[in-house]
PQR file with spaces between the fields and no chain letter, atoms N, CA, C, O and H, PARSE charges and radii, in Angstrom:
ATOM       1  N    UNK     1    -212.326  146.398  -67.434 -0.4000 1.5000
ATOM       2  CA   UNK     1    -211.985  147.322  -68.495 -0.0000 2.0000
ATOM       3  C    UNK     1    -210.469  147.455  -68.636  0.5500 1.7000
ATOM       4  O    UNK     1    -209.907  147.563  -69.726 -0.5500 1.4000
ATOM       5  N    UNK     2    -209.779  147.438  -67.317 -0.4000 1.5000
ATOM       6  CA   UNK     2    -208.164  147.546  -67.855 -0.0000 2.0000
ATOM       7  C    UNK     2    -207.427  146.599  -67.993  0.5500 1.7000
ATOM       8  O    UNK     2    -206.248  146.885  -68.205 -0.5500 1.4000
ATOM       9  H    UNK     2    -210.236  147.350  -66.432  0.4000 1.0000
ATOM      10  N    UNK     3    -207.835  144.998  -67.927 -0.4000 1.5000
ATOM      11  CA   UNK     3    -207.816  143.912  -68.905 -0.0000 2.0000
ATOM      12  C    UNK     3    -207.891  144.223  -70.140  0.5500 1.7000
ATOM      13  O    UNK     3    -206.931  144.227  -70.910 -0.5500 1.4000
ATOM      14  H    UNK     3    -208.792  144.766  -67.755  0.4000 1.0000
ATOM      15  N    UNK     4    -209.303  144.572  -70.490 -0.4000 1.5000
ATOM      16  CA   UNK     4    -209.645  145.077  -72.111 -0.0000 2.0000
ATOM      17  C    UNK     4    -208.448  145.750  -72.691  0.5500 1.7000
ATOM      18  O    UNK     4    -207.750  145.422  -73.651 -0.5500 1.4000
ATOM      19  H    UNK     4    -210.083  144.569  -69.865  0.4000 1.0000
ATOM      20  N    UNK     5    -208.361  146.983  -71.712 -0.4000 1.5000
ATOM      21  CA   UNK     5    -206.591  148.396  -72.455 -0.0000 2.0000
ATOM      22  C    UNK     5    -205.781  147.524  -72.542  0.5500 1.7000
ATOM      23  O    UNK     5    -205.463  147.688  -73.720 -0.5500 1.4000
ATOM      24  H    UNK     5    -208.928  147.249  -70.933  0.4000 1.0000
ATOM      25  N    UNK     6    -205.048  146.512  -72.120 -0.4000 1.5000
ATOM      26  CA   UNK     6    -204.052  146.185  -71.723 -0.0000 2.0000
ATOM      27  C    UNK     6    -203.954  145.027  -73.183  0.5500 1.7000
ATOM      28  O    UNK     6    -203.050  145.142  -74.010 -0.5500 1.4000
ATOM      29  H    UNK     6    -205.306  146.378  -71.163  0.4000 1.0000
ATOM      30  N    UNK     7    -204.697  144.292  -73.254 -0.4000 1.5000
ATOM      31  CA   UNK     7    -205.008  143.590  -74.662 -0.0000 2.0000
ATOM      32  C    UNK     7    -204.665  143.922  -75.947  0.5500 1.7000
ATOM      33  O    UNK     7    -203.688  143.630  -76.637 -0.5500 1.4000
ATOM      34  H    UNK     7    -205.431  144.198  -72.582  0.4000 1.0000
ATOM      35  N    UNK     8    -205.971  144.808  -76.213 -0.4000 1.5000
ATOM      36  CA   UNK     8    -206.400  145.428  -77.146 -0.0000 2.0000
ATOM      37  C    UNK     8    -205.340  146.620  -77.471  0.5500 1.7000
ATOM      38  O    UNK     8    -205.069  146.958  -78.623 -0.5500 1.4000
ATOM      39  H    UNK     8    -206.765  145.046  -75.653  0.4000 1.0000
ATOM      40  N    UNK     9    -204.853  147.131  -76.466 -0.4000 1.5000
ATOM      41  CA   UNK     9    -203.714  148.482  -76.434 -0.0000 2.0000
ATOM      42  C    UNK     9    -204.522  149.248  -77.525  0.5500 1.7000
ATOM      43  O    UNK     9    -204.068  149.201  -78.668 -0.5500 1.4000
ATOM      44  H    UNK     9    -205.073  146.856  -75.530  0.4000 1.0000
ATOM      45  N    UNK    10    -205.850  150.058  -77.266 -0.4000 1.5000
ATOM      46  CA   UNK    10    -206.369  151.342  -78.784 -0.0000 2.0000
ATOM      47  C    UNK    10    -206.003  152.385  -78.675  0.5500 1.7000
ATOM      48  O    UNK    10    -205.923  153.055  -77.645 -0.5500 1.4000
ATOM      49  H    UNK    10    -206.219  150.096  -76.338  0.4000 1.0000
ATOM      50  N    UNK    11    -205.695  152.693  -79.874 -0.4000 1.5000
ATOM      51  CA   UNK    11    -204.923  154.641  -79.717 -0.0000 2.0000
ATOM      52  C    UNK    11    -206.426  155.385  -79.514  0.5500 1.7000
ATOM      53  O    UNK    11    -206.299  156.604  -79.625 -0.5500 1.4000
ATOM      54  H    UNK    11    -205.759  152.149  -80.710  0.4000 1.0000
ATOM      55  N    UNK    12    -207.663  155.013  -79.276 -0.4000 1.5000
ATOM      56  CA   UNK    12    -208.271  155.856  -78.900 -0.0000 2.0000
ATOM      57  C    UNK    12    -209.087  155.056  -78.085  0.5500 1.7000
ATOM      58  O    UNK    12    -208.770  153.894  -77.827 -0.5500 1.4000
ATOM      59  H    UNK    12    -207.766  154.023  -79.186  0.4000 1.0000
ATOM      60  N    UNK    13    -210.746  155.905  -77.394 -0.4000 1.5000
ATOM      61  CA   UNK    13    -211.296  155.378  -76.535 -0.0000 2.0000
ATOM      62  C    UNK    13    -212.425  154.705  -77.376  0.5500 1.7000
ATOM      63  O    UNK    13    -212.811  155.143  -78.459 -0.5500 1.4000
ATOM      64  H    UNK    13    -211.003  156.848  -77.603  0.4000 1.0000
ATOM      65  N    UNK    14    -212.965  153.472  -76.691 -0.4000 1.5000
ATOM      66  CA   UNK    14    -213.898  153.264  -76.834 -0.0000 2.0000
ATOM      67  C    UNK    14    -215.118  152.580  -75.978  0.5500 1.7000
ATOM      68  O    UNK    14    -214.688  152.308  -74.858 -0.5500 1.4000
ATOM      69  H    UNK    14    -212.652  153.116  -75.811  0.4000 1.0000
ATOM      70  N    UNK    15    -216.388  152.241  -76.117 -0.4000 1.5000
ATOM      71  CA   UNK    15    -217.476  152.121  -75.567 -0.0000 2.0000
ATOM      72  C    UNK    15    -217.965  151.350  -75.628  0.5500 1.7000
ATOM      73  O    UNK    15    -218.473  151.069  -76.713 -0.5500 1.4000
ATOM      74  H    UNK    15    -216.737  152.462  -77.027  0.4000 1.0000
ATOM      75  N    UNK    16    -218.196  150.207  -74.121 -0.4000 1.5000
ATOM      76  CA   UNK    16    -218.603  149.381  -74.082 -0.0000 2.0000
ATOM      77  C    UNK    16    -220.519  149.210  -73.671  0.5500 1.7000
ATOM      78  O    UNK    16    -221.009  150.092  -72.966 -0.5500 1.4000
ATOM      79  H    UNK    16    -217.783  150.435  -73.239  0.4000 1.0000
ATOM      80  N    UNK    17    -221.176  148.369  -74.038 -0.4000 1.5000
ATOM      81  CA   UNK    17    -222.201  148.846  -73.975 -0.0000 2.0000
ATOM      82  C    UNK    17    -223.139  147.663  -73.465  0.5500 1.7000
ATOM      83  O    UNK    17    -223.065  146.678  -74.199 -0.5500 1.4000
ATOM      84  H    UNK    17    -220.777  147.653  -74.610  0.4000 1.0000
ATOM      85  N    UNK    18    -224.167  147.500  -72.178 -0.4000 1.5000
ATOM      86  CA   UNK    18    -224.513  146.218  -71.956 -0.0000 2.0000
ATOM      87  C    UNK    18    -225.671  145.642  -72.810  0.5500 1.7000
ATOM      88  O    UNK    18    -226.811  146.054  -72.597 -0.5500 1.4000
ATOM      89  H    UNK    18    -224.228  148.300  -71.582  0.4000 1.0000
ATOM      90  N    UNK    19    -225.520  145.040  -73.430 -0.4000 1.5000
ATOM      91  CA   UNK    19    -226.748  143.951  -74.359 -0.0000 2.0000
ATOM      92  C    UNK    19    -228.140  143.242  -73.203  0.5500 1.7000
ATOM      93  O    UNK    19    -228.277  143.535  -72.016 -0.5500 1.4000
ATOM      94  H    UNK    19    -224.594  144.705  -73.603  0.4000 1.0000
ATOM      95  N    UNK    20    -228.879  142.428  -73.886 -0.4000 1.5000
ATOM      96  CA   UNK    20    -229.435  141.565  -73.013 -0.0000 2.0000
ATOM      97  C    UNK    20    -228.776  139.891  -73.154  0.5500 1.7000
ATOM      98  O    UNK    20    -227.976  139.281  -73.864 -0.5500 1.4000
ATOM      99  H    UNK    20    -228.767  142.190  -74.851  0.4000 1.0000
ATOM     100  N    UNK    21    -229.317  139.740  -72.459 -0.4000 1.5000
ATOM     101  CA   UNK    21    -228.851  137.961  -72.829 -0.0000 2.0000
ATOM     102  C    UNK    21    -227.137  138.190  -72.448  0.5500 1.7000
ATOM     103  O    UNK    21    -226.305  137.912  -73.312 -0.5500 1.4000
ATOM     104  H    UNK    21    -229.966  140.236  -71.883  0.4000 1.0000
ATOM     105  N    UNK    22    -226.832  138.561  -71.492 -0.4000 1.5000
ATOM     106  CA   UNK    22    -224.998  138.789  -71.354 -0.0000 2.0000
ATOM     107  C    UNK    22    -224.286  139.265  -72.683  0.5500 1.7000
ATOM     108  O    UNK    22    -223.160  138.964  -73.079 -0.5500 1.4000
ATOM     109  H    UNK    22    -227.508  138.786  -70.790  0.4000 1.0000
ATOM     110  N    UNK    23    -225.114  139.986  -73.196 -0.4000 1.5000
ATOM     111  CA   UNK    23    -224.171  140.626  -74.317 -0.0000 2.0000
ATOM     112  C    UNK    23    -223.705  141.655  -74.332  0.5500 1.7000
ATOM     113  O    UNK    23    -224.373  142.500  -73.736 -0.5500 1.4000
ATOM     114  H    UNK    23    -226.028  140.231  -72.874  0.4000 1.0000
ATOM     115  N    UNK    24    -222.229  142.208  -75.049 -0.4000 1.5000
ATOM     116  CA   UNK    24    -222.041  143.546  -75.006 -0.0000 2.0000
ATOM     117  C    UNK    24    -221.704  144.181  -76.400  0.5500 1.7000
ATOM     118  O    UNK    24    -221.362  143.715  -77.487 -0.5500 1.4000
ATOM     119  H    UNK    24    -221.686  141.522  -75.533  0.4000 1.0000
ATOM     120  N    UNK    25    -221.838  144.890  -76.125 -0.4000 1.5000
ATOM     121  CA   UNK    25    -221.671  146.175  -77.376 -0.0000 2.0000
ATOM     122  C    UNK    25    -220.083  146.895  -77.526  0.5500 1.7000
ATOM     123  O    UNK    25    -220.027  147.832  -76.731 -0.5500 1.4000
ATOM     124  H    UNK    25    -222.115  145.269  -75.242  0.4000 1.0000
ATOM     125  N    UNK    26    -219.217  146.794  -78.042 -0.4000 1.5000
ATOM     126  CA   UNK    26    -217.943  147.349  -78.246 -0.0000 2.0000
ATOM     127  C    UNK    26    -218.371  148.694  -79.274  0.5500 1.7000
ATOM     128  O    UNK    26    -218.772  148.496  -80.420 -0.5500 1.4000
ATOM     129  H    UNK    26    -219.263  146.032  -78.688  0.4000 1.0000
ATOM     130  N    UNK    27    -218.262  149.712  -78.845 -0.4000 1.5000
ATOM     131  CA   UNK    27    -218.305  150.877  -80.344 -0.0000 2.0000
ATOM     132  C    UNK    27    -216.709  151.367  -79.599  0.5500 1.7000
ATOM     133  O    UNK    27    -216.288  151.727  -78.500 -0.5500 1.4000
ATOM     134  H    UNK    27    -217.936  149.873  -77.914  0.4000 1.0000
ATOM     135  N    UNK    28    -215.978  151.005  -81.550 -0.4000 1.5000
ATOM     136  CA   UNK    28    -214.893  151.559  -81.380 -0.0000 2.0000
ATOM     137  C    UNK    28    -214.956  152.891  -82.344  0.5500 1.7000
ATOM     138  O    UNK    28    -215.793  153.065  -83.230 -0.5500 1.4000
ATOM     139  H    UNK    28    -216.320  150.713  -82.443  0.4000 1.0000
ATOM     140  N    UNK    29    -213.751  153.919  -81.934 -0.4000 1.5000
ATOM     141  CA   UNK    29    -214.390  155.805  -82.670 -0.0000 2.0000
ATOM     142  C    UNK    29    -212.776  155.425  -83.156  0.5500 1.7000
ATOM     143  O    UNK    29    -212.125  156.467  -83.240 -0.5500 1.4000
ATOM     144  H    UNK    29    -213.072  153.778  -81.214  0.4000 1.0000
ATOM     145  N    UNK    30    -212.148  154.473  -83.420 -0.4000 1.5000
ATOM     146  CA   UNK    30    -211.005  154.458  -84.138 -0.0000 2.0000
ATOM     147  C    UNK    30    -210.992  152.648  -85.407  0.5500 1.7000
ATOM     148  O    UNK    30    -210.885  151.458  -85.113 -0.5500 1.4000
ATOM     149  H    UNK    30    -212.677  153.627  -83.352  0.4000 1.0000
ATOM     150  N    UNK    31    -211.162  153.394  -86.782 -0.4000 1.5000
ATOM     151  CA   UNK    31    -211.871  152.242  -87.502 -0.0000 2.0000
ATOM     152  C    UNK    31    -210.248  150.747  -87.390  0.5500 1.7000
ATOM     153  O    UNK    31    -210.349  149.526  -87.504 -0.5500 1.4000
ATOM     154  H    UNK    31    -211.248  154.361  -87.021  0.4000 1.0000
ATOM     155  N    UNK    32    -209.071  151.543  -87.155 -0.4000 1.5000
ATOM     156  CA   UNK    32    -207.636  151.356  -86.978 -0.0000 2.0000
ATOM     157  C    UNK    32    -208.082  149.608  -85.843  0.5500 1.7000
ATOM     158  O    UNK    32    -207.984  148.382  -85.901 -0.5500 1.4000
ATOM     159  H    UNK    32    -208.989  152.535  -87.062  0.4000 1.0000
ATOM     160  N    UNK    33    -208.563  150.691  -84.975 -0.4000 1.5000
ATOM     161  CA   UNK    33    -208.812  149.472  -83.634 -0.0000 2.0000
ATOM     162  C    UNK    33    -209.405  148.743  -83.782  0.5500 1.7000
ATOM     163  O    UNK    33    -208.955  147.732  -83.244 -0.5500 1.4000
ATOM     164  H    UNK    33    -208.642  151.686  -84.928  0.4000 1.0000
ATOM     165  N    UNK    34    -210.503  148.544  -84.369 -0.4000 1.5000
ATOM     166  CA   UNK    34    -211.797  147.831  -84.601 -0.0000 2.0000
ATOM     167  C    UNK    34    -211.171  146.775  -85.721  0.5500 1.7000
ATOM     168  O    UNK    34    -211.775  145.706  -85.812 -0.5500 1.4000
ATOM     169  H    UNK    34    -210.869  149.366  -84.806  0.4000 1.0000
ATOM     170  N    UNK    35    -210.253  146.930  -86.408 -0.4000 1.5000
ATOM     171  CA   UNK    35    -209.698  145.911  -87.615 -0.0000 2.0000
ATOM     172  C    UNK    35    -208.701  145.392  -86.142  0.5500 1.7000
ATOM     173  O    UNK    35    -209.076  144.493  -85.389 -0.5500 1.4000
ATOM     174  H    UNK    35    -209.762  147.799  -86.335  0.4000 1.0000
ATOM     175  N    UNK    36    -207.759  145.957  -86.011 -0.4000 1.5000
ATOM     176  CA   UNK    36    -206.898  144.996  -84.931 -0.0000 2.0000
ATOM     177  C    UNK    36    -207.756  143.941  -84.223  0.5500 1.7000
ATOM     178  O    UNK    36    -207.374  142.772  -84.170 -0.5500 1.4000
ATOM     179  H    UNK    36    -207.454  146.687  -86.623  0.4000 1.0000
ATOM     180  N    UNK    37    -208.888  144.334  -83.691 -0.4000 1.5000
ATOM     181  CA   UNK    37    -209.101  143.345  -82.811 -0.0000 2.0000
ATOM     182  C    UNK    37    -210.151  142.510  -83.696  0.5500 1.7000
ATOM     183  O    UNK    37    -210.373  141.481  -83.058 -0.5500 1.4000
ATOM     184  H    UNK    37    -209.198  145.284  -83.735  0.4000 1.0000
ATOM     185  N    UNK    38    -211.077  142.504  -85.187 -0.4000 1.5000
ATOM     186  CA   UNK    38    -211.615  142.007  -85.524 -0.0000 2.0000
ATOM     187  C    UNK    38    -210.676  140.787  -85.974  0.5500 1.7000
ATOM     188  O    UNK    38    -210.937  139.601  -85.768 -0.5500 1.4000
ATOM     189  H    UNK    38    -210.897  143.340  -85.705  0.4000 1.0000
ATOM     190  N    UNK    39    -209.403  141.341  -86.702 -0.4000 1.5000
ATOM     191  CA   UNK    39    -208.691  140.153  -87.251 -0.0000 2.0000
ATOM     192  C    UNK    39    -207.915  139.440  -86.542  0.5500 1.7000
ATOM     193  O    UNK    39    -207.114  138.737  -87.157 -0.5500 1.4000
ATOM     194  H    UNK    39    -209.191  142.304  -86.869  0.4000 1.0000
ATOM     195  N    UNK    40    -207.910  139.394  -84.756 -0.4000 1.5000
ATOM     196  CA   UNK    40    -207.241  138.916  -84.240 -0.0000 2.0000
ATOM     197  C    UNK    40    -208.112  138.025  -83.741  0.5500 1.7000
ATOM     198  O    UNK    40    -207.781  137.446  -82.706 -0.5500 1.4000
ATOM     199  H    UNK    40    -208.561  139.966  -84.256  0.4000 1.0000
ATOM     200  N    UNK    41    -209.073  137.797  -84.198 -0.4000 1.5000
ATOM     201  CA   UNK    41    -210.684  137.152  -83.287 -0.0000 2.0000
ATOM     202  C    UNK    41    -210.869  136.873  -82.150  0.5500 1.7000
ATOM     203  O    UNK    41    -211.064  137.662  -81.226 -0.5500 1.4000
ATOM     204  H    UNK    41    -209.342  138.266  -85.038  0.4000 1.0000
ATOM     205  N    UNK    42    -210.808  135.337  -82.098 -0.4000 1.5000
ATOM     206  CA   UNK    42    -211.291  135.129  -80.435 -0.0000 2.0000
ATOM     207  C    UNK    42    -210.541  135.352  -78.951  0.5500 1.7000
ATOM     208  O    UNK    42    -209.538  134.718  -78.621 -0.5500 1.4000
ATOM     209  H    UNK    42    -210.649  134.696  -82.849  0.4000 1.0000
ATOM     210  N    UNK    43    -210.995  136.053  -78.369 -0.4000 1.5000
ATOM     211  CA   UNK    43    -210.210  136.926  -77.259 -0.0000 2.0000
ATOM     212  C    UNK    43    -210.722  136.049  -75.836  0.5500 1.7000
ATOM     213  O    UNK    43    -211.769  135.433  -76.034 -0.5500 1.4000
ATOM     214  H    UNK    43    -211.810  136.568  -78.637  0.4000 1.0000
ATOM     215  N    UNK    44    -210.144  135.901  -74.442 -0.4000 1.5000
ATOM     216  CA   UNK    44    -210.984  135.581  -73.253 -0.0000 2.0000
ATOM     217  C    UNK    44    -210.826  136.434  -72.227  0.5500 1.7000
ATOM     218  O    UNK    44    -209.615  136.386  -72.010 -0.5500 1.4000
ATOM     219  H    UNK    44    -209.293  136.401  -74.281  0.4000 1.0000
ATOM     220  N    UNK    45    -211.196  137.012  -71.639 -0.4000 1.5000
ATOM     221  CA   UNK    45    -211.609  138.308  -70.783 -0.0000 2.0000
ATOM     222  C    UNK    45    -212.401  137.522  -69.820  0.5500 1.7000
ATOM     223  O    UNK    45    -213.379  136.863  -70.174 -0.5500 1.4000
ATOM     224  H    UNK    45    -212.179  137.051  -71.815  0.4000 1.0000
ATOM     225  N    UNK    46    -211.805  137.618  -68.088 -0.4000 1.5000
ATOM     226  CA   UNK    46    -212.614  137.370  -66.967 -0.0000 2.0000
ATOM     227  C    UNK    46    -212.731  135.674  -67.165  0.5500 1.7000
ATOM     228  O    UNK    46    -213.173  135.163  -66.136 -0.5500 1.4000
ATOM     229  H    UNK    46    -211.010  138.154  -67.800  0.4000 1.0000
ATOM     230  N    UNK    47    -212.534  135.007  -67.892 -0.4000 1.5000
ATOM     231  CA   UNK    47    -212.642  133.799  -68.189 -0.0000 2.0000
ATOM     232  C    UNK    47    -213.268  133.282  -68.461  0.5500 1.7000
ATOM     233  O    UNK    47    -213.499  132.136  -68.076 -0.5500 1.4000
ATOM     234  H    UNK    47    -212.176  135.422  -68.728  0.4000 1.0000
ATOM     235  N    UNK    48    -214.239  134.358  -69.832 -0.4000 1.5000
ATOM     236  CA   UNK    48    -215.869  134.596  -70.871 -0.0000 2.0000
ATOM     237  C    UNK    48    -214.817  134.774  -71.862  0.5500 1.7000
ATOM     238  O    UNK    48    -213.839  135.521  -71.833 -0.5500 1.4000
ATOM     239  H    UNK    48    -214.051  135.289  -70.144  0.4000 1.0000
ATOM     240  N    UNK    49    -215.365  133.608  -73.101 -0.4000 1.5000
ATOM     241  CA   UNK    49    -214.920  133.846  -74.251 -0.0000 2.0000
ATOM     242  C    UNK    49    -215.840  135.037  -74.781  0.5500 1.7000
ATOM     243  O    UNK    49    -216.970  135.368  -74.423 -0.5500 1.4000
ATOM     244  H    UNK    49    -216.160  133.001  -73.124  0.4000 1.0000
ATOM     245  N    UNK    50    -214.958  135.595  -75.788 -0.4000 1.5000
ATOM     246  CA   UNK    50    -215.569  137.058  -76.240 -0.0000 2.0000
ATOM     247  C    UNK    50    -215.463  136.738  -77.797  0.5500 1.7000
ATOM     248  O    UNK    50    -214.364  136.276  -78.101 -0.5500 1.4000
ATOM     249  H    UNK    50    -214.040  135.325  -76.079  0.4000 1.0000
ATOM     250  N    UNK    51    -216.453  136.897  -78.955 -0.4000 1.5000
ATOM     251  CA   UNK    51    -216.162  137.085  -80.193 -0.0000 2.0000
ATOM     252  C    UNK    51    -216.564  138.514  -80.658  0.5500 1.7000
ATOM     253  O    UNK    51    -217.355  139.360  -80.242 -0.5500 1.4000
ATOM     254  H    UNK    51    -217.347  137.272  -78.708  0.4000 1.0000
ATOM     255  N    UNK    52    -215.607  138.422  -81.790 -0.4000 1.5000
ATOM     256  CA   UNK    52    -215.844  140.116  -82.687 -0.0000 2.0000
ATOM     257  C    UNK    52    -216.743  139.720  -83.788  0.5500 1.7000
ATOM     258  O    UNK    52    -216.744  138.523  -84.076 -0.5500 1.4000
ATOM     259  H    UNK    52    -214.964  137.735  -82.128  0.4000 1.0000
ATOM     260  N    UNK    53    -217.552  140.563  -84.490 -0.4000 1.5000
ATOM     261  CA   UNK    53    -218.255  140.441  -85.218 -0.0000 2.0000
ATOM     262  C    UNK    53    -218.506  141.704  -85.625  0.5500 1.7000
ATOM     263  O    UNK    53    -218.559  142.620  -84.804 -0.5500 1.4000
ATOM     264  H    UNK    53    -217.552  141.535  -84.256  0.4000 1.0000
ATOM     265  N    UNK    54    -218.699  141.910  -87.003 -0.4000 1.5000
ATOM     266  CA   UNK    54    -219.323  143.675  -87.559 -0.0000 2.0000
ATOM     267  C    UNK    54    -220.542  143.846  -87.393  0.5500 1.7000
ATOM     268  O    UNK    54    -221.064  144.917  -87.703 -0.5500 1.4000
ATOM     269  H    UNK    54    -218.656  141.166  -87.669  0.4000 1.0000
């Protein structure tokens, strides 16, 4: 997770959430953050590519 802050840098918090199949759930409560990181797309975290999607 403080990989994720450190990235992403969001002026607010948000919630990660576990899927099945290794998936996760991002709910961001700042719509600001959720465009930063949608239009910045593909991210790698832990050394798992990660995509954004709405």
């Amino acid at each position: 997770m403080n990989r994720i802050l450190l990235m992403w840098k969001p002026s607010r918090d948000f919630q990660l959430v576990d899927l099945d199949n290794d998936h996760v759930l991002v709910k961001f409560r700042n719509k600001a953050d959720f465009d930063k990181v949608f239009i910045k797309g593909l991210w790698v975290i832990y050394g798992n590519y990660l995509t954004v999607q709405p």
